[in-house]
ZATIVO-46207 format. One record per residue (C-alpha): x, y, z negated; residue number from 1; residue in one letter. Coordinates in steps of 0.5 Angstrom, whole numbers, plus 500, padded with zeros to 3 digits. Each point is the difference from the previous one (the first is absolute). Layout:
% residues N
+-----+-----+-----+-----+---+
!  xx !  yy !  zz !   k ! r !
+-----+-----+-----+-----+---+
!   X !   Y !   Z ! NUM ! a !
...
+-----+-----+-----+-----+---+
//
This chain:
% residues 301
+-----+-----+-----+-----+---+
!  xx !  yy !  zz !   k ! r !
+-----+-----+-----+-----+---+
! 402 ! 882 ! 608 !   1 ! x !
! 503 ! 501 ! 494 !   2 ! x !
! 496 ! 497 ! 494 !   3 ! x !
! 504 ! 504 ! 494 !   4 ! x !
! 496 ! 506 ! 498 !   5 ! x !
! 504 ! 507 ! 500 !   6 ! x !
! 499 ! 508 ! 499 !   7 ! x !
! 498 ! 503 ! 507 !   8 ! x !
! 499 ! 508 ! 501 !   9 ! x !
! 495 ! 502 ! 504 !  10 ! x !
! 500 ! 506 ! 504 !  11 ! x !
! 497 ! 505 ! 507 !  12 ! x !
! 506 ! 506 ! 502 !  13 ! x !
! 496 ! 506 ! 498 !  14 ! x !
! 502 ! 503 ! 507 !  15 ! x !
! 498 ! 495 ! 505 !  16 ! x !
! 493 ! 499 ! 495 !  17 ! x !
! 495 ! 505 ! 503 !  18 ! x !
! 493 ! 501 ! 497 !  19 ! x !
! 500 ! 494 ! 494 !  20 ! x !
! 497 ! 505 ! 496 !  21 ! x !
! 496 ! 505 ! 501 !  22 ! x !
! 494 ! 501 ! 496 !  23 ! x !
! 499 ! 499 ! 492 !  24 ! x !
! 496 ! 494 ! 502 !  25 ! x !
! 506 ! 498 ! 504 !  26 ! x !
! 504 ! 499 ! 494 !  27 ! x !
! 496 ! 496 ! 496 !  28 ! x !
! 498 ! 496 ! 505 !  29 ! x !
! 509 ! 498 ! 501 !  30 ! x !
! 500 ! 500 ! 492 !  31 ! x !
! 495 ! 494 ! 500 !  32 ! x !
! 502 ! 496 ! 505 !  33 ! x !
! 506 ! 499 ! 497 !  34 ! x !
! 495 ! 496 ! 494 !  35 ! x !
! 496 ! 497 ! 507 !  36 ! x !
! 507 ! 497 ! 503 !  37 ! x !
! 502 ! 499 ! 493 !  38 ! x !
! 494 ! 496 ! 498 !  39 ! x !
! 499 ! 496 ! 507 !  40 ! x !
! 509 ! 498 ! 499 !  41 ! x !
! 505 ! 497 ! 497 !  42 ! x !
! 505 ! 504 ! 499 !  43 ! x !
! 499 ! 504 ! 494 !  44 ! x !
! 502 ! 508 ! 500 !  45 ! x !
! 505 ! 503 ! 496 !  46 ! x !
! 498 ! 507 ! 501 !  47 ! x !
! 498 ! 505 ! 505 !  48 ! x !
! 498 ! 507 ! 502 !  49 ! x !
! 497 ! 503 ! 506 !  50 ! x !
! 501 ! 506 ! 503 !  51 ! x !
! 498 ! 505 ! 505 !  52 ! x !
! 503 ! 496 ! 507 !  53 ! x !
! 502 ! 494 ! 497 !  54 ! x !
! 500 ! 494 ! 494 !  55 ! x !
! 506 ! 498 ! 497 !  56 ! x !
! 499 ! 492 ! 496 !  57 ! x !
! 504 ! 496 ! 496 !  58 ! x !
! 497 ! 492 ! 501 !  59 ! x !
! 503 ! 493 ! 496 !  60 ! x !
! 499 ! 494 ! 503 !  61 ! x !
! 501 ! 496 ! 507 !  62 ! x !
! 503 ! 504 ! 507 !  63 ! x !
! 494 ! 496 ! 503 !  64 ! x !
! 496 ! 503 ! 494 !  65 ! x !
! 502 ! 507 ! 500 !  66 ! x !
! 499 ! 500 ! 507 !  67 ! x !
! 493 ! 498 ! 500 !  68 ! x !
! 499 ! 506 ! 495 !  69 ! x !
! 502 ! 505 ! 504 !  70 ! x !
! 498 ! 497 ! 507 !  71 ! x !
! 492 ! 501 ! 496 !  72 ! x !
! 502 ! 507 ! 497 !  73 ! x !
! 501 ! 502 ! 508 !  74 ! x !
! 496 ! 497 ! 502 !  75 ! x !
! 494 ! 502 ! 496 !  76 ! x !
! 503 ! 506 ! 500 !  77 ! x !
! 499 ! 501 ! 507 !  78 ! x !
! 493 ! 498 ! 500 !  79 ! x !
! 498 ! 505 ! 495 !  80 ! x !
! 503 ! 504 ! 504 !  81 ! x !
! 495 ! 499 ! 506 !  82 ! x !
! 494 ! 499 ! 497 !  83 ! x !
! 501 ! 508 ! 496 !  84 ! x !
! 504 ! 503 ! 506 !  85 ! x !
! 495 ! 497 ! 505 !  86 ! x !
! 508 ! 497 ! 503 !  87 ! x !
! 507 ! 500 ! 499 !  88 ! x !
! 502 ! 506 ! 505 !  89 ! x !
! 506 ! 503 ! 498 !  90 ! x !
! 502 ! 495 ! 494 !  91 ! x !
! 506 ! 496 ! 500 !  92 ! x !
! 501 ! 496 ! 493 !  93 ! x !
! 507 ! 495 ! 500 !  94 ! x !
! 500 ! 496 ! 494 !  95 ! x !
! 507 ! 497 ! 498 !  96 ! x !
! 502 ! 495 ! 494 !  97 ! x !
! 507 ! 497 ! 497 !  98 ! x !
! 502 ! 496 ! 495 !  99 ! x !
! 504 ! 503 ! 495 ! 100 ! x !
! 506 ! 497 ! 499 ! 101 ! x !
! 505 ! 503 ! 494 ! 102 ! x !
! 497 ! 502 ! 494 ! 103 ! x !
! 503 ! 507 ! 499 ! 104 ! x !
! 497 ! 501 ! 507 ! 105 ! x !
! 493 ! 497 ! 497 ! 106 ! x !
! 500 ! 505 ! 494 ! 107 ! x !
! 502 ! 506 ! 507 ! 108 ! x !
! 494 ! 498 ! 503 ! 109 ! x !
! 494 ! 498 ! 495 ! 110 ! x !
! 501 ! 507 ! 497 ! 111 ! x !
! 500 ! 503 ! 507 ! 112 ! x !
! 494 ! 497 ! 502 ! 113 ! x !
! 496 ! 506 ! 494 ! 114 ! x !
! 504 ! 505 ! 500 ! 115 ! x !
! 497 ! 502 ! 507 ! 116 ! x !
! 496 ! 505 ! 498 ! 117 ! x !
! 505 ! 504 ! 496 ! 118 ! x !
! 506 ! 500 ! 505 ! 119 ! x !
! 496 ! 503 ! 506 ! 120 ! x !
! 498 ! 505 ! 495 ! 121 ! x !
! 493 ! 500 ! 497 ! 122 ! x !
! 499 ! 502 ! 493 ! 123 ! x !
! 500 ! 494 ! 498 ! 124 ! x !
! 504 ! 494 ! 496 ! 125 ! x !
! 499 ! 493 ! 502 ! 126 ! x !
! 497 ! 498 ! 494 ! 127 ! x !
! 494 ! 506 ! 501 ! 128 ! x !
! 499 ! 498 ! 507 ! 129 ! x !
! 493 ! 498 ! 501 ! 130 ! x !
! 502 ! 496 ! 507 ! 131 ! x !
! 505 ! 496 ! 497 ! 132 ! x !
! 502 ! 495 ! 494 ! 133 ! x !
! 505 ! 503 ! 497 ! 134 ! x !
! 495 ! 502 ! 493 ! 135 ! x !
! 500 ! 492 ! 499 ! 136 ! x !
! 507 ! 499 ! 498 ! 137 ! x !
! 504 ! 501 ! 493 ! 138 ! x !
! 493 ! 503 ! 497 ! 139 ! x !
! 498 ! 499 ! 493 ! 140 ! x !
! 494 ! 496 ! 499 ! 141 ! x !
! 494 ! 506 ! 499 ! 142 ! x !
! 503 ! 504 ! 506 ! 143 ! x !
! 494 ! 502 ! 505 ! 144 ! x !
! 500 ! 497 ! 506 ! 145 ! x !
! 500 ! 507 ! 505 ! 146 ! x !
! 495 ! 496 ! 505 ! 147 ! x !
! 494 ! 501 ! 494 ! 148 ! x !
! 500 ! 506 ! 499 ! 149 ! x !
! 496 ! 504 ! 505 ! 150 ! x !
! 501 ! 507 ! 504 ! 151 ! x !
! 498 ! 504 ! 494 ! 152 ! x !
! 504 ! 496 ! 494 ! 153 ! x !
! 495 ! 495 ! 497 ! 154 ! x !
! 501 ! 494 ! 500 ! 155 ! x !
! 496 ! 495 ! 503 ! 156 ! x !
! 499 ! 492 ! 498 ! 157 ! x !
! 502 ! 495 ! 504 ! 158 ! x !
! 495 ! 495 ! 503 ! 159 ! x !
! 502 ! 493 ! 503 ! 160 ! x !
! 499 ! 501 ! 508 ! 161 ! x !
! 495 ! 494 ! 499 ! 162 ! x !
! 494 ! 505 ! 498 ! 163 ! x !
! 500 ! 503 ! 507 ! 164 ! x !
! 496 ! 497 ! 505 ! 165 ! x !
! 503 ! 497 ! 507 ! 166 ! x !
! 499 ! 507 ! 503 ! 167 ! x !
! 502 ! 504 ! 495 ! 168 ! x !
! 507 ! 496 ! 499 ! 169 ! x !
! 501 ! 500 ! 508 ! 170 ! x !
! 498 ! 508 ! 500 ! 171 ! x !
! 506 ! 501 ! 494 ! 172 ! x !
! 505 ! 494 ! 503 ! 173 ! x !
! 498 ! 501 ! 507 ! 174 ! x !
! 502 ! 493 ! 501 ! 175 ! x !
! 496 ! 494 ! 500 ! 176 ! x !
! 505 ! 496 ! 497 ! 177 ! x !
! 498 ! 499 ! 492 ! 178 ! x !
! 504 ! 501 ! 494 ! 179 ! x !
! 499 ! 497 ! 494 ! 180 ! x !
! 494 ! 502 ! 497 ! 181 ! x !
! 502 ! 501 ! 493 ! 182 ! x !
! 506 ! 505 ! 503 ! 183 ! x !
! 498 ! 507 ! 498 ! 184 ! x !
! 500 ! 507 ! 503 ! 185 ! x !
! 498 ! 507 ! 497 ! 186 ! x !
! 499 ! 507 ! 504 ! 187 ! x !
! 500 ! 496 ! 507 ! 188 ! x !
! 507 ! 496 ! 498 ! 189 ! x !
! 501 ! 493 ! 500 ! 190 ! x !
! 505 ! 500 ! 494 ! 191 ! x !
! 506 ! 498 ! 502 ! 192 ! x !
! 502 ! 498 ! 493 ! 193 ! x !
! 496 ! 493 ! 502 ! 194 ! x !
! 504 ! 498 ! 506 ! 195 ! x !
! 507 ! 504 ! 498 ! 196 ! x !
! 506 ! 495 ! 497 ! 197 ! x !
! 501 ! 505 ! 495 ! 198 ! x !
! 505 ! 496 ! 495 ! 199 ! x !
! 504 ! 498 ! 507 ! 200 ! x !
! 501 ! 507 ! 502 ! 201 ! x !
! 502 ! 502 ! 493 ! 202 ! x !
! 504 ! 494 ! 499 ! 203 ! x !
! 505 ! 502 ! 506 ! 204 ! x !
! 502 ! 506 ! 495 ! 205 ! x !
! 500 ! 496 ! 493 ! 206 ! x !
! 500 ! 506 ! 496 ! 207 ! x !
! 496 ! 507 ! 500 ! 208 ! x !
! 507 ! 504 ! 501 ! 209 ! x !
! 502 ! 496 ! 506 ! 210 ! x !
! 494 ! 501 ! 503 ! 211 ! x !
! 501 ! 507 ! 498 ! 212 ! x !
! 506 ! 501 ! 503 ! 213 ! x !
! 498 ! 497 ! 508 ! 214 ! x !
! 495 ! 503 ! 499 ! 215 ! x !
! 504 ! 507 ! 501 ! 216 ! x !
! 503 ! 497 ! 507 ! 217 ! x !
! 506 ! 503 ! 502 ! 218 ! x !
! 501 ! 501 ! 507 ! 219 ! x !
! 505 ! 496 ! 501 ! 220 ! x !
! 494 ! 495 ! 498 ! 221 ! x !
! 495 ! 502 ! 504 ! 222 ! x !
! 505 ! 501 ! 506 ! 223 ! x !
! 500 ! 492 ! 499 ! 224 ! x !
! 494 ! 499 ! 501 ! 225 ! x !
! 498 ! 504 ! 505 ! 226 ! x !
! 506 ! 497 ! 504 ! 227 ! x !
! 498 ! 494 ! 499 ! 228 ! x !
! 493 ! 502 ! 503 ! 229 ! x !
! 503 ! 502 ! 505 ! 230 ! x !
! 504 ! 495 ! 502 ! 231 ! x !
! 493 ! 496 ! 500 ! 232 ! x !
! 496 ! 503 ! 503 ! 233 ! x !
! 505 ! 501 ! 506 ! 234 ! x !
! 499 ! 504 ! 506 ! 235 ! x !
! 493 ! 501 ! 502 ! 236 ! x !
! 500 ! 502 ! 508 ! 237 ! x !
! 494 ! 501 ! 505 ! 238 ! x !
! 496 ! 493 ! 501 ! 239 ! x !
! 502 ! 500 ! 508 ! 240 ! x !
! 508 ! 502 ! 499 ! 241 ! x !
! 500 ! 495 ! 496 ! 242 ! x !
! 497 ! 495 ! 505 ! 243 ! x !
! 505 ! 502 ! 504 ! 244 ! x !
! 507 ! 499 ! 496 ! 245 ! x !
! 496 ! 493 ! 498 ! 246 ! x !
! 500 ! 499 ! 507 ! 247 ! x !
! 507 ! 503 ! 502 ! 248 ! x !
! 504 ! 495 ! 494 ! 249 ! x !
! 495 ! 494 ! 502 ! 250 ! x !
! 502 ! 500 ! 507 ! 251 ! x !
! 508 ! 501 ! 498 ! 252 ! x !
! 499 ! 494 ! 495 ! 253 ! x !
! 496 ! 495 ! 504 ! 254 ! x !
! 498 ! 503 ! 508 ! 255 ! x !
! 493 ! 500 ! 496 ! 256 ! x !
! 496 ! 507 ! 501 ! 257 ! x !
! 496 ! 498 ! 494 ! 258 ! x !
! 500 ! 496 ! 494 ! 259 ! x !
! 494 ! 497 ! 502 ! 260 ! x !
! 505 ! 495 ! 504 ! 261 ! x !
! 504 ! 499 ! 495 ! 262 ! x !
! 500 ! 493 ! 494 ! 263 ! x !
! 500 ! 502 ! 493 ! 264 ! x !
! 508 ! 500 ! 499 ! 265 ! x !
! 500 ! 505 ! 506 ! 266 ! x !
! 495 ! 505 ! 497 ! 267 ! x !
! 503 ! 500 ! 494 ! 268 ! x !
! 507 ! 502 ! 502 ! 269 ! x !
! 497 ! 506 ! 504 ! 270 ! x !
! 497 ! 502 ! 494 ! 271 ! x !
! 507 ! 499 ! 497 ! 272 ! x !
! 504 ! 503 ! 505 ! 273 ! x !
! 493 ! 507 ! 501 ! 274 ! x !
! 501 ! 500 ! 492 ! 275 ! x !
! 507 ! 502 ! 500 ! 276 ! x !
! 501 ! 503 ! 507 ! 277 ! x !
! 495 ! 504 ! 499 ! 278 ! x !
! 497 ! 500 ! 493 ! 279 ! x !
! 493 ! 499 ! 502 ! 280 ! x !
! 495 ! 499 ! 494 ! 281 ! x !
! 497 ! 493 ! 498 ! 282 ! x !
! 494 ! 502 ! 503 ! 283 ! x !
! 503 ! 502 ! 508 ! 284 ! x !
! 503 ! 494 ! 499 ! 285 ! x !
! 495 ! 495 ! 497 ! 286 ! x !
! 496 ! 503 ! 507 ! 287 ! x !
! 505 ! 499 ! 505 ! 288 ! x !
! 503 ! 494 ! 499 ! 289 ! x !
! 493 ! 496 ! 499 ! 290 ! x !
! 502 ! 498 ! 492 ! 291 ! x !
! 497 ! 501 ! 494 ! 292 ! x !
! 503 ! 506 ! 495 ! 293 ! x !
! 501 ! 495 ! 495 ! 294 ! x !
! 504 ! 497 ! 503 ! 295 ! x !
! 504 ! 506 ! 503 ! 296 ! x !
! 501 ! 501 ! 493 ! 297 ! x !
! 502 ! 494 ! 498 ! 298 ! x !
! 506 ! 500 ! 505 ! 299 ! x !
! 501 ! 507 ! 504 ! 300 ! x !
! 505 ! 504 ! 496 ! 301 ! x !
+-----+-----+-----+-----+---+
//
């Protein structure tokens, strides 16, 4: 595993997430898990936005790192989930993470990661997004964070999150995972201005005038991105199909039905060979070939 830290976009295909959101509760409880994973994570977050079906982030540090971070938000995704719906009928959340590699591509995609909200139509620019980081970046010093003003325009005053008592914290996080007691949080928010990198992210433009200009993406820009994602997220087929074209290629490759008789070496060349035959996502490919997603990652293209 690599130890050398890099930008890593975090994504869900809005069309294959069904009911990630449902609820005004649904919504705070998806934006505050971001401070949760980010308070119990290595991996620092850049920016991020959440929308009705998916959350789209952008993370610096180690893959191993930026893995764990989004294995916990699926994960504690899920399990609010269940505990508020009573199950996980008719839900289906796929995550997926890589690294960003060139620059240009790193200034596509970070601004890609706020403007959620304004290119699927809602009367909203990324920096007036409640759900979102994008009111942080390239501020003057007495702007007014949006999360402390309340329903009616009055602002409230924030408070450290170690005030409330363990129930109160677990009824707003909807974790029992801690965060820092002196960490602050106003109209129900976790403020994101305690865990956001925010000279990291504005350091990916330099000047306010760059940022400016990425920020209106072109479509040829946004194209890439969405290319790029797609690219990632590879096909995503019917479990018991997919059982059946491991099966098929593992035979043809080894007289094997199944990886489970296969060693280390061979796993890995099924999952090469389903990658590029049938370009299953990592997350098939990690189930049928018996390996680590990790570890997918690190050597299936």
């Amino acid at each position: 595993m690599e130890n050398k830290s890099n930008y890593y976009h975090m994504f869900a295909n809005g069309d294959d997430s069904r009911n990630f959101i449902i609820s005004t509760k649904d919504f705070y409880a998806a934006f505050n898990r971001i401070g949760v994973c980010a308070a119990n994570s290595s991996a620092q977050v850049v920016s991020f936005s959440i929308e009705d079906t998916h959350p789209h982030v952008l993370l610096y540090g180690t893959e191993h790192d930026c893995i764990k971070f989004k294995n916990a938000y699926l994960l504690s995704t899920l399990r609010y989930i269940a505990a508020n719906r009573g199950s996980l009928y008719d839900v289906i959340l796929n995550y997926e993470l890589y690294p960003v590699k060139s620059e240009d591509y790193l200034r596509n995609v970070a601004v890609y990661t706020i403007i959620q909200a304004t290119k699927d139509g809602k009367k909203v620019m990324p920096y007036d997004y409640i759900w979102g980081s994008g009111s942080l970046y390239f501020r003057t010093d007495n702007s007014l964070p949006i999360w402390c003003a309340d329903e009616n325009g009055i602002v409230q005053e924030p408070v450290p999150i170690g005030t409330l008592n363990a129930r109160q914290k677990e009824a707003m996080l909807h974790s029992r995972k801690k965060v820092p007691d002196n960490w602050l949080i106003c109209n129900g928010f976790l403020l994101p201005q305690n865990y956001i990198d925010i000279e990291l992210f504005e350091s990916i433009y330099q000047t306010h005038n760059c940022y400016r200009v990425f920020l209106s993406n072109s479509k040829r820009k946004d194209d890439a991105v969405t290319t790029k994602m797609s690219k990632v997220r590879g096909m995503m087929i019917e479990d018991i199909e997919a059982r059946k074209i491991s099966a098929a290629v593992c035979y043809s490759l080894f007289h094997k039905h199944s990886s489970r008789w296969l060693n280390t070496n061979q796993r890995l060349e099924l999952a090469q060979e389903l990658r590029r035959q049938y370009y299953l996502s990592f997350r098939q490919l990690s189930t049928l070939c018996r390996l680590p997603e990790t570890e997918i990652r690190k050597y299936v293209r």
